[in-house]
ROTI-754972 format. One record per atom (N, C-alpha, C): residue number from 1; residue in one letter; chain; atom name; x, y, z. Coordinates in steps of 0.1 Angstrom, whole numbers, plus 5000, padded with zeros to 4 digits. Layout:
N
k,r,c,a,x,y,z
NUM,a,A,CA,X,Y,Z $
...
***
This chain:
104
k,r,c,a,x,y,z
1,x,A,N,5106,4892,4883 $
1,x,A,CA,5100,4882,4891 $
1,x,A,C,5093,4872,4882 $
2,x,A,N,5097,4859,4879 $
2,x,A,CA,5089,4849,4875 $
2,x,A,C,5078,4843,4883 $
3,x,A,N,5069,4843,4879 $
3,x,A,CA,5057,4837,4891 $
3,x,A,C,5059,4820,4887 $
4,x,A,N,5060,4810,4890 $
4,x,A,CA,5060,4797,4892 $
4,x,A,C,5047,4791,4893 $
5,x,A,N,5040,4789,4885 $
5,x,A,CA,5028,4785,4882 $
5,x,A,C,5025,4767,4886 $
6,x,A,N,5034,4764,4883 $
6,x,A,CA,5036,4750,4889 $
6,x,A,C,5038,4748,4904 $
7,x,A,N,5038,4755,4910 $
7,x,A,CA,5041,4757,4927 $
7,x,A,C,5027,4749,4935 $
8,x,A,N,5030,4744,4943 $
8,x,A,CA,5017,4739,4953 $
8,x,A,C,5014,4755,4961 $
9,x,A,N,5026,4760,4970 $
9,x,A,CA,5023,4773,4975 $
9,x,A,C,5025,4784,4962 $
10,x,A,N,5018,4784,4956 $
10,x,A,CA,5018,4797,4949 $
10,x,A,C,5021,4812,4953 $
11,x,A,N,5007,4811,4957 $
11,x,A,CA,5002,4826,4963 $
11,x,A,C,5015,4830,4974 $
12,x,A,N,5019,4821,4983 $
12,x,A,CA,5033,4824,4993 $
12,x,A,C,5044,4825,4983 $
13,x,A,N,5048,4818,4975 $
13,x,A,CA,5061,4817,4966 $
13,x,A,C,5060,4831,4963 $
14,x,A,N,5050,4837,4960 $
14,x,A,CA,5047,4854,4950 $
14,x,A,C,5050,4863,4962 $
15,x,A,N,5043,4859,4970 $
15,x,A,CA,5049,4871,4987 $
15,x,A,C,5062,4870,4986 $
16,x,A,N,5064,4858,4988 $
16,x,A,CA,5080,4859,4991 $
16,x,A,C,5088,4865,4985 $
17,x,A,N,5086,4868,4971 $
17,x,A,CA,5098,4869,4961 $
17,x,A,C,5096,4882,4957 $
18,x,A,N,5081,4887,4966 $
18,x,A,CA,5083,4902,4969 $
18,x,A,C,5090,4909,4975 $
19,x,A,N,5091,4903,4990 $
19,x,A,CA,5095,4903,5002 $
19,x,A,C,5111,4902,5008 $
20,x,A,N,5111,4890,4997 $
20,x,A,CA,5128,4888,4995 $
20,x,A,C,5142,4901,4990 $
21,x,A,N,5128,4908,4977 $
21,x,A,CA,5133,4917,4967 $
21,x,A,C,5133,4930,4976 $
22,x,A,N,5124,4934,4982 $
22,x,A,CA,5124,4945,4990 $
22,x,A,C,5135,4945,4999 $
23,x,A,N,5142,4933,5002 $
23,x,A,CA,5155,4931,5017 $
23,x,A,C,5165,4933,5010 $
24,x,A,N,5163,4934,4997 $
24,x,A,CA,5178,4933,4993 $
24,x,A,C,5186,4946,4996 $
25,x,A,N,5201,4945,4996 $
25,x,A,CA,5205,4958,4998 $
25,x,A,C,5210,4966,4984 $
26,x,A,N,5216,4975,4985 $
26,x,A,CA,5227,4982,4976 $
26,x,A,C,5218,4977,4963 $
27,x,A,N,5206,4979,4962 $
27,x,A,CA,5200,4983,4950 $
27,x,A,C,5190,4996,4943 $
28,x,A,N,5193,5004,4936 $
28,x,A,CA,5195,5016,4928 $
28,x,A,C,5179,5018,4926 $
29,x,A,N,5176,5030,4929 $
29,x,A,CA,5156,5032,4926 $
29,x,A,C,5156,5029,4915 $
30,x,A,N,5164,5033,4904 $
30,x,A,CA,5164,5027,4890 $
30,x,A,C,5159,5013,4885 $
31,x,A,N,5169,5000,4894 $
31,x,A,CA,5163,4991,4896 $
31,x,A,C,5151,4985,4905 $
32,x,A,N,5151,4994,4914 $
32,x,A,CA,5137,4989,4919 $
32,x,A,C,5124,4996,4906 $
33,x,A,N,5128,5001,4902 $
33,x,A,CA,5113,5010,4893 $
33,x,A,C,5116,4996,4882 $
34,x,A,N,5130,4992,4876 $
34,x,A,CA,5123,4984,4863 $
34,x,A,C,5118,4967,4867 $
35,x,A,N,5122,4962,4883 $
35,x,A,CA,5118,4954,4888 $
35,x,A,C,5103,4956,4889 $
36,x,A,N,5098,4962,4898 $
36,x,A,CA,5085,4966,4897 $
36,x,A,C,5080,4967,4886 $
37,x,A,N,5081,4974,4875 $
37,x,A,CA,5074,4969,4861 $
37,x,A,C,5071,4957,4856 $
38,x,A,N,5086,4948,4857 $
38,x,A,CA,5083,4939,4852 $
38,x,A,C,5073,4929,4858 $
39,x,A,N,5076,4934,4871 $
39,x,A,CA,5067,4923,4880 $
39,x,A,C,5053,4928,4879 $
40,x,A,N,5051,4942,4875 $
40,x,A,CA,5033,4942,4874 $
40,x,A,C,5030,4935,4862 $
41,x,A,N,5039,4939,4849 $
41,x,A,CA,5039,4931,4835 $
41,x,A,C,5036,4914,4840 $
42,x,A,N,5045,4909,4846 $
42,x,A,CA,5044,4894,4851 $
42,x,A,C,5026,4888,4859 $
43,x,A,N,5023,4897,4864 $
43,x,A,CA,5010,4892,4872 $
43,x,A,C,5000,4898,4863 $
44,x,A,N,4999,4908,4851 $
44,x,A,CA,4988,4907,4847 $
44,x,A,C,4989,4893,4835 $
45,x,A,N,4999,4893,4829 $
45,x,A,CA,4999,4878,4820 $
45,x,A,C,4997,4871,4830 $
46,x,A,N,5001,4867,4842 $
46,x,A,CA,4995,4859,4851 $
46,x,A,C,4980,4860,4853 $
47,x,A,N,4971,4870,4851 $
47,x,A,CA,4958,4869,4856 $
47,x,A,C,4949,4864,4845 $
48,x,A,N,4954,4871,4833 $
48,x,A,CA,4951,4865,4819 $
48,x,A,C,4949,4846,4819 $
49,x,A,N,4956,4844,4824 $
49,x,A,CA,4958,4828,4820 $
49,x,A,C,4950,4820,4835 $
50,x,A,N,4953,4827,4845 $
50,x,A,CA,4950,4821,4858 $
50,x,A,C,4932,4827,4861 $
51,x,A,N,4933,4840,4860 $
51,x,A,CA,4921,4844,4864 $
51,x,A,C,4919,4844,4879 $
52,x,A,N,4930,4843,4884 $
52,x,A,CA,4930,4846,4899 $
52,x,A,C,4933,4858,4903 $
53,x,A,N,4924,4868,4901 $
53,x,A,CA,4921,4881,4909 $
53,x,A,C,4927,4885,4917 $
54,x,A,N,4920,4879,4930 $
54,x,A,CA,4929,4884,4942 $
54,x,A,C,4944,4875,4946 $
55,x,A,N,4951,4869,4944 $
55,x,A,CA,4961,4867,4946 $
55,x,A,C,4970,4878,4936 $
56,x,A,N,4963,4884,4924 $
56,x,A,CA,4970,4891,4916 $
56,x,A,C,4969,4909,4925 $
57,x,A,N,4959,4909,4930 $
57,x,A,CA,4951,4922,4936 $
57,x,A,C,4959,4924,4948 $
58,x,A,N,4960,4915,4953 $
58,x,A,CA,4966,4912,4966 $
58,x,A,C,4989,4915,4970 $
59,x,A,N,4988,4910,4959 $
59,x,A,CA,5006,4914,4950 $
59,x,A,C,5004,4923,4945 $
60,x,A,N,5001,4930,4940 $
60,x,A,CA,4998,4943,4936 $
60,x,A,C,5000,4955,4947 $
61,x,A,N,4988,4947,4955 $
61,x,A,CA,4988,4958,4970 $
61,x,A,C,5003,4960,4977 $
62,x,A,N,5006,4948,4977 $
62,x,A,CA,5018,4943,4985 $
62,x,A,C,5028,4955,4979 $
63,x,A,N,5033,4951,4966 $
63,x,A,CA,5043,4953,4957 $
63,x,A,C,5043,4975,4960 $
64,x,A,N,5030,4977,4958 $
64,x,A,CA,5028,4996,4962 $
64,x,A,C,5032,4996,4975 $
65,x,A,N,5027,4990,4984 $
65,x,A,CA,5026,4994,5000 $
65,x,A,C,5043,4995,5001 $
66,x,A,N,5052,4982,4993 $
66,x,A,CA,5065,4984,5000 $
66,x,A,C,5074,4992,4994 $
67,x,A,N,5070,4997,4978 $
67,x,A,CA,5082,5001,4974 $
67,x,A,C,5080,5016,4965 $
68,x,A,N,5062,5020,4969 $
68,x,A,CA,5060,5033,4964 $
68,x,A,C,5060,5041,4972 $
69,x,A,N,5065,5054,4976 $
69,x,A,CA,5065,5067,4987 $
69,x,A,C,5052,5074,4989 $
70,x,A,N,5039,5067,4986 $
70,x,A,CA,5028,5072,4988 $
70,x,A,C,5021,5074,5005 $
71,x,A,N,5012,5082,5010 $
71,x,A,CA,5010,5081,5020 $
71,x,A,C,4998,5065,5021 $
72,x,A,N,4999,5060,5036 $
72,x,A,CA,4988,5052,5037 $
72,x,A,C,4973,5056,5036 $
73,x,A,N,4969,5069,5029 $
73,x,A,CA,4955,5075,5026 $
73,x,A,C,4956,5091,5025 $
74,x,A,N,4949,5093,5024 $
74,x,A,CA,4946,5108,5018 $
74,x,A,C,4945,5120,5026 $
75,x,A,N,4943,5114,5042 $
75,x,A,CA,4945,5120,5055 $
75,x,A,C,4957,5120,5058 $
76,x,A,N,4967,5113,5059 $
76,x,A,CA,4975,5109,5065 $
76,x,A,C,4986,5123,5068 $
77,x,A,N,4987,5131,5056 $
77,x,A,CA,4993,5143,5061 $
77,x,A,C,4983,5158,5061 $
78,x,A,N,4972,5154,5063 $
78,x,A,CA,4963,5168,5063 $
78,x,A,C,4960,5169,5077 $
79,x,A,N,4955,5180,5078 $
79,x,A,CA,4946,5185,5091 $
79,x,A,C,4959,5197,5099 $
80,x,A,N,4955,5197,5113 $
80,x,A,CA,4962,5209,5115 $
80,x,A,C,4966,5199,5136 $
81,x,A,N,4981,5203,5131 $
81,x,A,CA,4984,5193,5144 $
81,x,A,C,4978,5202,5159 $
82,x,A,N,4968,5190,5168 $
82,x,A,CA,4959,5195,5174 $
82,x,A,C,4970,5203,5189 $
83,x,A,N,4983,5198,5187 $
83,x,A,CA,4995,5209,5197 $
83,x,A,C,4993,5228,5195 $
84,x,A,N,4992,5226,5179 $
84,x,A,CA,4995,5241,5176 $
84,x,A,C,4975,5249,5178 $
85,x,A,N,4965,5243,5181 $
85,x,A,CA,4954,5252,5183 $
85,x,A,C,4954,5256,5202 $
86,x,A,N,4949,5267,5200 $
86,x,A,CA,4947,5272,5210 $
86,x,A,C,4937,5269,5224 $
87,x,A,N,4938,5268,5229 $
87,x,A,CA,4923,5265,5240 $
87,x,A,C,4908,5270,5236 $
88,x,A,N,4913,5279,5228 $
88,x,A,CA,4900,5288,5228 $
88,x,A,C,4889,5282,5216 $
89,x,A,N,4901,5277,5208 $
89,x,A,CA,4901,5270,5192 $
89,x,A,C,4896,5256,5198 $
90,x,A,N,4898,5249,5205 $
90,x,A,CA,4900,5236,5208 $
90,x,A,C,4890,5235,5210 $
91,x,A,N,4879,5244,5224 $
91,x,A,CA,4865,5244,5232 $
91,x,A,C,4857,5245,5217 $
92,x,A,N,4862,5254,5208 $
92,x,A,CA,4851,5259,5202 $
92,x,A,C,4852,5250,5188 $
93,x,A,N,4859,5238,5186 $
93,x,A,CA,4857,5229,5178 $
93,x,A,C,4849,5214,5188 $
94,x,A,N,4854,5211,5198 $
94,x,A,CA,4847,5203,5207 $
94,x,A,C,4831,5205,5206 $
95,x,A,N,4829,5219,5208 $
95,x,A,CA,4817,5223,5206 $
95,x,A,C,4808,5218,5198 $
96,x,A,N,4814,5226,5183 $
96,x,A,CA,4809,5224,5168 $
96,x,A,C,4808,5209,5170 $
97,x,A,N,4814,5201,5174 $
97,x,A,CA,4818,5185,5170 $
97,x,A,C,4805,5180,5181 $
98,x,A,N,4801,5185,5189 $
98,x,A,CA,4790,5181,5198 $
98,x,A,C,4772,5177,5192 $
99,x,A,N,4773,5196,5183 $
99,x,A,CA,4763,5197,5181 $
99,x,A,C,4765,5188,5168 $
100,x,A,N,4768,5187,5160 $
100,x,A,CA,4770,5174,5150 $
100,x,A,C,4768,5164,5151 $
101,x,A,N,4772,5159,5162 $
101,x,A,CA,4771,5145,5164 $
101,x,A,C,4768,5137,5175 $
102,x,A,N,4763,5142,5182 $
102,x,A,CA,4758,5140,5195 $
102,x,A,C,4740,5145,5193 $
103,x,A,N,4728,5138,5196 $
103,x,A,CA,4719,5138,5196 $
103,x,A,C,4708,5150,5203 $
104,x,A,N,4703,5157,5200 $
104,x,A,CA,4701,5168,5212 $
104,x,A,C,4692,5161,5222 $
***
């Protein structure tokens, strides 16, 4: 990904050509992993020179959100699905969660 530094829309030009890259089809994790490198390589010499943080911060986010298999947070697959507790389990966490946080 070349960043275009001469662009009036900058910051959109850099979405896009995220955006564009992620649509594409019939391309190999292989290629998406050495695209993504180069394109993090490309925005930190971009920040270097520009010092524009968050448009670099912000492509960065972008660039993980679409093309790394991470979850959206650290919850996202924990806990215990509330189908599988029992009634008895259920009352007696409602409970606990009362006296907690509910004011006497």
């Amino acid at each position: 990904m070349k960043i275009n530094t001469h662009s009036d829309e900058l910051e959109l030009d850099l979405y896009l050509k995220i955006i564009d890259y992620f649509q594409k089809e019939k391309v190999t994790r292989e290629e998406i992993e050495i695209w993504k490198n180069k394109s993090i390589i490309e925005l930190m010499k971009f920040l270097e020179g520009s010092q524009n943080r968050t448009l670099v911060t912000n492509a960065l986010i972008l660039i993980l959100s679409l093309f790394e298999d991470i979850p959206p947070d650290i919850y996202n697959n924990r806990g215990v699905n509330i189908n599988r507790i029992s009634q008895k389990d259920k009352r007696f966490l409602i409970e606990d969660l009362k006296e907690e946080f509910l004011p006497n």
